[in-house]
C-alpha positions as a Markdown table, in Angstrom:
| # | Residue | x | y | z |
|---|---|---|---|---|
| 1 | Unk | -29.4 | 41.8 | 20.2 |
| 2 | Unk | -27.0 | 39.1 | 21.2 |
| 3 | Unk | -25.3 | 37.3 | 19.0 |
| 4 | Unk | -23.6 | 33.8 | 19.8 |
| 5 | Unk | -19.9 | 33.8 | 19.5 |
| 6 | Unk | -19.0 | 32.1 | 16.0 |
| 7 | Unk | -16.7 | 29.4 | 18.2 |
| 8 | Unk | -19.8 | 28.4 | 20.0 |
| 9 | Unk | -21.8 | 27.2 | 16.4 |
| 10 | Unk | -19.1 | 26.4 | 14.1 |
| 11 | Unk | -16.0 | 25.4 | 16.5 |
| 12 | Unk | -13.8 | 27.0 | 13.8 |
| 13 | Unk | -10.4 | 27.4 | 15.4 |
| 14 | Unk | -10.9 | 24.1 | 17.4 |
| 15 | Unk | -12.1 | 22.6 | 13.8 |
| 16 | Unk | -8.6 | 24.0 | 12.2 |
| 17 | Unk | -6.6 | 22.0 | 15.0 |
| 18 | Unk | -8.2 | 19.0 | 14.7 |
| 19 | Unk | -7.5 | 19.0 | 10.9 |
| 20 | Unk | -3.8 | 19.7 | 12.1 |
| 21 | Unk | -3.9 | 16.5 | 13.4 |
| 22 | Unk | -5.9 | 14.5 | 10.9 |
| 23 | Unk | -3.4 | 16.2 | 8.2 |
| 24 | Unk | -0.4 | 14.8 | 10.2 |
| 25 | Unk | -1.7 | 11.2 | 10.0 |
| 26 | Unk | -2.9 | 10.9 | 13.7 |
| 27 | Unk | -6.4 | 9.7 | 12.4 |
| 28 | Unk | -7.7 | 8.3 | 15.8 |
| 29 | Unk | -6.1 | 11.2 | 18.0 |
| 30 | Unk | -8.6 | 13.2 | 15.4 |
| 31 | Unk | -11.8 | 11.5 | 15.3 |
| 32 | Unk | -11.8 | 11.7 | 19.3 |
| 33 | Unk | -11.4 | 15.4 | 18.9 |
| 34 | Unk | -14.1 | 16.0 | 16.4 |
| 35 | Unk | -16.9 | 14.0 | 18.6 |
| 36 | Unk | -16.0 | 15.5 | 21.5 |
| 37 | Unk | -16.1 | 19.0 | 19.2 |
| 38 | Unk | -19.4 | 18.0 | 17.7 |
| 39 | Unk | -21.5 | 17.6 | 20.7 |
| 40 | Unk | -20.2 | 21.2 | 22.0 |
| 41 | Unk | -21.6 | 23.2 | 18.9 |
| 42 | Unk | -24.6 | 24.1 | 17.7 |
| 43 | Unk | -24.1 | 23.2 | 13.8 |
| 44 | Unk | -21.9 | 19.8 | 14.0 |
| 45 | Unk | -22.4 | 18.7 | 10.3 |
| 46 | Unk | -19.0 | 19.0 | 9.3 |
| 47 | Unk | -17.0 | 18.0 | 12.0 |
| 48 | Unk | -19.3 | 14.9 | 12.6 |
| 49 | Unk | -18.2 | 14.5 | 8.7 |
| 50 | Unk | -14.8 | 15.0 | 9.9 |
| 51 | Unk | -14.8 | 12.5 | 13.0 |
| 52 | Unk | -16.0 | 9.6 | 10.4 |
| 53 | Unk | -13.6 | 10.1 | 7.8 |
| 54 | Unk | -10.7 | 10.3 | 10.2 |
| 55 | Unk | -12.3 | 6.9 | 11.9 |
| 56 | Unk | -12.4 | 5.8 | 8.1 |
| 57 | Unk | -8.6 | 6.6 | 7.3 |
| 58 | Unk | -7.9 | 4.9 | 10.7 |
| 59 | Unk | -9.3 | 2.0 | 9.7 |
| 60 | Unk | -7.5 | 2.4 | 6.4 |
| 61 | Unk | -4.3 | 3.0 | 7.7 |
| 62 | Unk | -4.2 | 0.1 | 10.3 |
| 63 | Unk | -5.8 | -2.3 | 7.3 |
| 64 | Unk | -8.5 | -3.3 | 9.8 |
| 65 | Unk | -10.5 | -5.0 | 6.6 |
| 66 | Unk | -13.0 | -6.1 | 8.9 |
| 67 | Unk | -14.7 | -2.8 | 10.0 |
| 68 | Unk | -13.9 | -0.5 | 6.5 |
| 69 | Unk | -17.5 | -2.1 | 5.2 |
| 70 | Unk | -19.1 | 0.1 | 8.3 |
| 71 | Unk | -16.6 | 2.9 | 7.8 |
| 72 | Unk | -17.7 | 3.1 | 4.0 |
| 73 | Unk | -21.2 | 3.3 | 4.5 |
| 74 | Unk | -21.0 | 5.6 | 7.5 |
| 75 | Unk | -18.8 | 8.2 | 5.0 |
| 76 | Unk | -21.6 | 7.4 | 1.9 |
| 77 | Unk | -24.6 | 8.4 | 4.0 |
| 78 | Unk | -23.0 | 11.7 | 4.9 |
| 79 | Unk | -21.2 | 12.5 | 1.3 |
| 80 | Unk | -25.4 | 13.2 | 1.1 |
| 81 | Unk | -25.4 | 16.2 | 3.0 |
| 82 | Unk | -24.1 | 18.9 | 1.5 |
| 83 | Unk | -23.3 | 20.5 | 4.6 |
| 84 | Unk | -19.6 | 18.2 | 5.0 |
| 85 | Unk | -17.4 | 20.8 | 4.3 |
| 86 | Unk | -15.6 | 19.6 | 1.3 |
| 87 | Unk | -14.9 | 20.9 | -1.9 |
| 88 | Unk | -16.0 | 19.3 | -4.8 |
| 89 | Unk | -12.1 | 17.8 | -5.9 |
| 90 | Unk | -11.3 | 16.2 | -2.7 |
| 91 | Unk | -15.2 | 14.9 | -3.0 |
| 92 | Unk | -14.9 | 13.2 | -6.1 |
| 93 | Unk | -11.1 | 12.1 | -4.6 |
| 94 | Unk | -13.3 | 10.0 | -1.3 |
| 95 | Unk | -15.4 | 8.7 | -4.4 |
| 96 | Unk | -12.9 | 7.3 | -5.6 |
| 97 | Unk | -11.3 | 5.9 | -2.4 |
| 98 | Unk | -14.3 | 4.8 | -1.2 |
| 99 | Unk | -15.3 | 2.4 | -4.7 |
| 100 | Unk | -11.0 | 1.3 | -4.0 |
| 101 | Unk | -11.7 | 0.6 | 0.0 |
| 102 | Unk | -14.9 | -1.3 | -0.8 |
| 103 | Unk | -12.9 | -3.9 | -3.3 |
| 104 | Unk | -10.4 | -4.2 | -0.6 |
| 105 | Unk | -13.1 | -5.2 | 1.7 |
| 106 | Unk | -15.3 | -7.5 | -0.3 |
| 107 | Unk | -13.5 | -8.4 | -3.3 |
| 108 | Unk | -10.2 | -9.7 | -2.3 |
| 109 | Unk | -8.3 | -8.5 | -4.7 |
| 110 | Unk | -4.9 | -9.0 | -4.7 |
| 111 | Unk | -4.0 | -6.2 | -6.7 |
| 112 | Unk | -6.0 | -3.8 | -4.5 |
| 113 | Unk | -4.2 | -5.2 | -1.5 |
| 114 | Unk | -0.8 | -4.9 | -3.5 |
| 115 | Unk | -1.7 | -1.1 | -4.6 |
| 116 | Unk | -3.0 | -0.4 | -0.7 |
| 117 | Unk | 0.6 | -2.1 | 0.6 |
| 118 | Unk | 2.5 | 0.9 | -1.6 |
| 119 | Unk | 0.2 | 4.0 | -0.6 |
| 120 | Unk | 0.6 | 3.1 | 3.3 |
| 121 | Unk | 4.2 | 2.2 | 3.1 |
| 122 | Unk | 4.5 | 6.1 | 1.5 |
| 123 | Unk | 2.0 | 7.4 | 4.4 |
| 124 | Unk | 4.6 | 5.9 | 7.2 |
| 125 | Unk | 7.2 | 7.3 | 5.6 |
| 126 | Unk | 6.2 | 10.7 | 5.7 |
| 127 | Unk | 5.1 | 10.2 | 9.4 |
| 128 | Unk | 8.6 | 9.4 | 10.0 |
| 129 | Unk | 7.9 | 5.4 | 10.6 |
| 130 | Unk | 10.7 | 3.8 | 8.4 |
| 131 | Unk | 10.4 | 0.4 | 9.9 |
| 132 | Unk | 7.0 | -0.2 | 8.6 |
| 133 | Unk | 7.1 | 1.8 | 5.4 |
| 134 | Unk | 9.6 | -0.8 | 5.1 |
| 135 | Unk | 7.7 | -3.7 | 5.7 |
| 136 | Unk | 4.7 | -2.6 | 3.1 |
| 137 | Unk | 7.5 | -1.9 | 0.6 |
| 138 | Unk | 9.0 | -5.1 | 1.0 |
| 139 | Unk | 5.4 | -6.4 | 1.4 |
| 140 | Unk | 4.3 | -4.7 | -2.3 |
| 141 | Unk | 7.1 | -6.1 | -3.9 |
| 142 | Unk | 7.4 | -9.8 | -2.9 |
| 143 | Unk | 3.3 | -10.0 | -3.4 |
| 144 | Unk | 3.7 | -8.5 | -7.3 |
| 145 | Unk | 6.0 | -11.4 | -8.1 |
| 146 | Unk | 3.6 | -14.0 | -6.7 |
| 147 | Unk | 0.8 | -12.5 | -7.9 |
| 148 | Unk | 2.2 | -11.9 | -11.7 |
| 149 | Unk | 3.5 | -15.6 | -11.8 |
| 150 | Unk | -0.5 | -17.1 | -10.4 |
| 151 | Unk | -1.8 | -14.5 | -13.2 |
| 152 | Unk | 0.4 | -15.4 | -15.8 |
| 153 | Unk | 0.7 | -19.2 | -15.9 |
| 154 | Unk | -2.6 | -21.1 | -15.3 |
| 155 | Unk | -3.3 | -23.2 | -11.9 |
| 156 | Unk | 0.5 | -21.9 | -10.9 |
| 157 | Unk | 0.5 | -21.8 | -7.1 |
| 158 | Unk | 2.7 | -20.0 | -5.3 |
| 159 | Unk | 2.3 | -21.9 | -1.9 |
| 160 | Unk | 2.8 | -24.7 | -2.0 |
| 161 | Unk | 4.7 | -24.1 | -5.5 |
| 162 | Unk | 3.8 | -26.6 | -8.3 |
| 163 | Unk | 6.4 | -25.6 | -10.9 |
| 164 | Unk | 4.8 | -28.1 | -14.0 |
| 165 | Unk | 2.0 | -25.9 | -14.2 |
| 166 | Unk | 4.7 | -23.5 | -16.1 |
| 167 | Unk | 4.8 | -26.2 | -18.7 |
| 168 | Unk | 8.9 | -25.4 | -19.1 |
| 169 | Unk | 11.5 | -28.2 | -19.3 |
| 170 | Unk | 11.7 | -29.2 | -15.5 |
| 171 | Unk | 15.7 | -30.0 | -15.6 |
| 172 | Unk | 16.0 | -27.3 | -17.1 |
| 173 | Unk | 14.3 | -25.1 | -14.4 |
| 174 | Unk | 16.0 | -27.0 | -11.9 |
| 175 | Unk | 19.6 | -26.7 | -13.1 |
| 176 | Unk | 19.0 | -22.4 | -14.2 |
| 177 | Unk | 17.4 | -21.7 | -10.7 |
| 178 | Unk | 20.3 | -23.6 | -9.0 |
| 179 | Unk | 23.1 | -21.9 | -11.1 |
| 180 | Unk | 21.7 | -18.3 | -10.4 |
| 181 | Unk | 21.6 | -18.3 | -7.1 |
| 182 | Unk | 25.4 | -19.8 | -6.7 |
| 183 | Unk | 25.4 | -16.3 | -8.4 |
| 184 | Unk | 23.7 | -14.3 | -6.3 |
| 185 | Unk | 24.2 | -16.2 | -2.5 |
| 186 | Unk | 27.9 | -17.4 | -3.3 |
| 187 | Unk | 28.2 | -18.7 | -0.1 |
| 188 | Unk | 24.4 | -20.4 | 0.8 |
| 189 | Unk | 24.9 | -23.9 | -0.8 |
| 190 | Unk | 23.0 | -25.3 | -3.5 |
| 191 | Unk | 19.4 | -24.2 | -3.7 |
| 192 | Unk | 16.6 | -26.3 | -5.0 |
| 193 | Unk | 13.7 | -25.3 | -6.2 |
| 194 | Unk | 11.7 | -23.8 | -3.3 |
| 195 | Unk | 8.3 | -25.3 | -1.8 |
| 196 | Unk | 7.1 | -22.1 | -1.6 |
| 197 | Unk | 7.7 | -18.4 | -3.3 |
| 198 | Unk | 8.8 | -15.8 | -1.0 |
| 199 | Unk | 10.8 | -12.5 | -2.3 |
| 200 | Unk | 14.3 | -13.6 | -3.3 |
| 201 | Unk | 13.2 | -16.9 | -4.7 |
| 202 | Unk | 10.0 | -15.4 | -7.1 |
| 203 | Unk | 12.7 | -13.5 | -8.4 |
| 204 | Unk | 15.1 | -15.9 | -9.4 |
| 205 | Unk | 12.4 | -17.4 | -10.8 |
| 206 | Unk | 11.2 | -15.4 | -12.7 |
| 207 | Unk | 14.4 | -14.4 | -14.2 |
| 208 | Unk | 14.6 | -18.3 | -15.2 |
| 209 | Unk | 11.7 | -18.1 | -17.4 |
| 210 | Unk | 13.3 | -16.0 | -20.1 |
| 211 | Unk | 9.9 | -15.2 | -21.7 |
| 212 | Unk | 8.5 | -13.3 | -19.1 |
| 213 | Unk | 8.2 | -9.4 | -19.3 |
| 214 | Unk | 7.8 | -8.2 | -15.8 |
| 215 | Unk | 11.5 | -7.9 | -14.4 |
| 216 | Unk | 12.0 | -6.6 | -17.4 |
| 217 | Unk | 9.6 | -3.9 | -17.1 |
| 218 | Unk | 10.7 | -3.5 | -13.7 |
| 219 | Unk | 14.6 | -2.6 | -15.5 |
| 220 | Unk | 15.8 | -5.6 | -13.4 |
| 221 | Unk | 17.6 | -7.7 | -16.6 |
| 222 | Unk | 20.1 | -9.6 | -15.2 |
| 223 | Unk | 22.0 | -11.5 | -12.3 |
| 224 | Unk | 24.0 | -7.9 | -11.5 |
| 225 | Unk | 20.5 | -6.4 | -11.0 |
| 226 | Unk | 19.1 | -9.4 | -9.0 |
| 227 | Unk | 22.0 | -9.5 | -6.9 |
| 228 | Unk | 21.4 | -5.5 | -5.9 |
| 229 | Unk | 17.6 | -6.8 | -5.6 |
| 230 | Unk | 19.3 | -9.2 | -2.7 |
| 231 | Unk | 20.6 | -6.3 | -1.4 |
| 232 | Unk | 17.4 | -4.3 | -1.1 |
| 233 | Unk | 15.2 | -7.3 | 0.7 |
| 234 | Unk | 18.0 | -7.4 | 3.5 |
| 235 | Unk | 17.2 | -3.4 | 4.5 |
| 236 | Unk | 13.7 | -5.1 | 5.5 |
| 237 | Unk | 15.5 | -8.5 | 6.8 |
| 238 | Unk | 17.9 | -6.7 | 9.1 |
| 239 | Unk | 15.1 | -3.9 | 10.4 |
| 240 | Unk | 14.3 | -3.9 | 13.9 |
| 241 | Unk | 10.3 | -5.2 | 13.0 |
| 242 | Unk | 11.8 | -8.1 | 10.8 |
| 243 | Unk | 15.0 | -10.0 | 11.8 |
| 244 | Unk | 17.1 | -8.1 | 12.9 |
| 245 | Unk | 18.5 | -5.1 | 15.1 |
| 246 | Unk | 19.1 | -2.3 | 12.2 |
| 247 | Unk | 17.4 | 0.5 | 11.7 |
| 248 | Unk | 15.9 | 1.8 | 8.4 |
| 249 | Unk | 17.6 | 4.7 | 7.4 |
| 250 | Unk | 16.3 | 7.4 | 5.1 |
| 251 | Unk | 18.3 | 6.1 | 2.2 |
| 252 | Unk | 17.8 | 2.8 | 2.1 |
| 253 | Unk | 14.0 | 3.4 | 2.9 |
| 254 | Unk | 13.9 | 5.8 | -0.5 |
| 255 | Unk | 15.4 | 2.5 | -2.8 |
| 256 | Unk | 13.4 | 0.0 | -1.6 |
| 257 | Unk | 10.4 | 2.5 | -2.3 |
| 258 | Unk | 11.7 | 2.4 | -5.6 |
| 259 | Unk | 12.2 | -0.8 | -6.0 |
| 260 | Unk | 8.4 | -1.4 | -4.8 |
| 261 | Unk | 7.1 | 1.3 | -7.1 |
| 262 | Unk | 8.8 | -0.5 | -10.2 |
| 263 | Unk | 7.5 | -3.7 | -10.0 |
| 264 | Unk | 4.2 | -2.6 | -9.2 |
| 265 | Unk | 3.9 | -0.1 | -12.3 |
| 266 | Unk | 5.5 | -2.8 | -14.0 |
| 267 | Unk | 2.5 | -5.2 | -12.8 |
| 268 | Unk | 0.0 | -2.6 | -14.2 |
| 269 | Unk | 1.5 | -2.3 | -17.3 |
| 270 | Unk | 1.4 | -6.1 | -18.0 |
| 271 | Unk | -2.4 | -6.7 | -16.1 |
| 272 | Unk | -3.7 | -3.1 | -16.1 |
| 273 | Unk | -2.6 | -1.7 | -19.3 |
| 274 | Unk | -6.4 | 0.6 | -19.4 |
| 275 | Unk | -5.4 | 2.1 | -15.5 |
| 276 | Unk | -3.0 | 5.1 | -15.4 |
| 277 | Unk | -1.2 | 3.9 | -11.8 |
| 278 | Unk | 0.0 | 7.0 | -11.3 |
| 279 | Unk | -3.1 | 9.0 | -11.3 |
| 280 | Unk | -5.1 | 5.8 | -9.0 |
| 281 | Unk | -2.6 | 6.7 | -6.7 |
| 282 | Unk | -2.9 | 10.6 | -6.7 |
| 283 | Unk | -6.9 | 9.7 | -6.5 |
| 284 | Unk | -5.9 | 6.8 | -3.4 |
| 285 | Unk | -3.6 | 9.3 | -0.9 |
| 286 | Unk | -5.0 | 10.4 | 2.0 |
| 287 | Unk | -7.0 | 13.9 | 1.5 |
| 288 | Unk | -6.1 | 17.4 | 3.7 |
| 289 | Unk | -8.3 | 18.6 | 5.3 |
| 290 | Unk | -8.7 | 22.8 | 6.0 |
| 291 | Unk | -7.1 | 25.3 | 3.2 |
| 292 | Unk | -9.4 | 25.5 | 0.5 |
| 293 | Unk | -12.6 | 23.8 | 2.1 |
């Protein structure tokens, strides 16, 4: 009685590297390994599961919005079979990221996007790709300003600004804006109030309206803090994918993840105060595959 080598109907040891390179964030490297796996073996249930949700992670991690609808279904029709290879954690974790990935796509929510800025920011940093963990850091944190000042004060726009709609004392405004940043850019001239919000100026901003919690709740509480705030934005300014010629070291990569971190908790706390961040965000990182499947 013959019996067919295991490798021929499962494709285990070829299965295990292919989840070596899903697991090291090389997500399209992976799906074309697990289709060209899956039409070599005779039961190809799980790693046809496997080429779809490294596809879906793909898709994910590049924020192509416009094909995760597709991605998401693909992934729900085969969560049916029970055959995927998954254990039931890291199935109710894809739940999860599936219900978050299909806001993203059809909702546009800002706060999704915000949230989905932070978690890919952390994946490139552990792949090693400071410059664009960068960028999404920088990326979460000027987009929770704007987005906490167009939540907080009604028909407030951030671009093109329309500063009345925060029914303060315009002169006022004016005059407090103007003397912080003589603060905190010495040498930059006067600044008026700006057409239109970007990182350093929703900042100053908001530390001008003296009633408003989140730089607060981001332990950012006064022009000492906003000037090391400054300070931060130019590690992004000055990278080699912004402005400049530097690269992102290590360091500065680990405070600006901070930094991004702070105001976004502190935007959950204020507009979330029912969600636990932390947990969405254990529940929102990218799944291993092998171990204890």
């Amino acid at each position: 009685c013959w019996i067919d080598n295991p490798s021929t109907v499962f494709g285990d040891q070829k299965v295990a590297a292919g989840e070596d390179v899903f697991n090291s964030g090389a997500f399209e490297n992976a799906a074309a390994r697990f289709k060209h796996l899956a039409e070599r073996i005779a039961s190809p249930h799980r790693v046809r599961f496997r080429a779809l949700l490294a596809e879906l992670y793909h898709a994910w991690a590049g924020l192509d919005l416009e094909h995760l609808p597709e991605r998401i279904d693909d992934i729900k029709a085969m969560l049916r079979d029970h055959r995927v290879g998954l254990d039931h954690v890291r199935v109710d974790q894809l739940g999860h990221q599936l219900t978050f990935l299909h806001s993203l796509a059809h909702e546009e929510r800002r706060d999704a996007l915000l949230l989905c800025f932070y978690l890919l920011g952390k994946h490139y940093s552990a792949l090693g790709r400071r410059d664009f963990a960068a960028l999404l850091f920088y990326r979460t944190a000027e987009g929770v300003m704007t987005d906490h000042l167009e939540r907080s004060y009604d028909n407030f726009k951030s671009r093109p600004t329309n500063f009345e709609a925060l029914n303060v004392d315009m002169d006022k405004l004016a005059s407090d804006y103007r003397g912080n940043c003589e603060q905190i850019f010495p040498h930059s001239g006067a600044a008026e109030l700006p057409g239109a919000l970007g990182f350093m100026s929703s900042a100053v901003l908001l530390y001008c309206l003296p009633e408003d919690k989140l730089l607060r709740e981001a332990h950012i509480r006064d022009v000492k803090a906003l000037t090391r705030l400054h300070q931060l934005s130019e590690i992004r300014n000055r990278s080699i994918l912004a402005h400049g010629f530097q690269p992102v070291t290590a360091e500065r990569l680990r405070e600006l993840e901070n930094l991004a971190l702070r105001l976004l908790s502190a935007l959950w706390r204020l507009h979330h105060p029912e969600d636990d961040l932390q947990a969405r965000i254990h529940q929102l990182t990218f799944i291993k595959l092998g171990e204890a499947d």
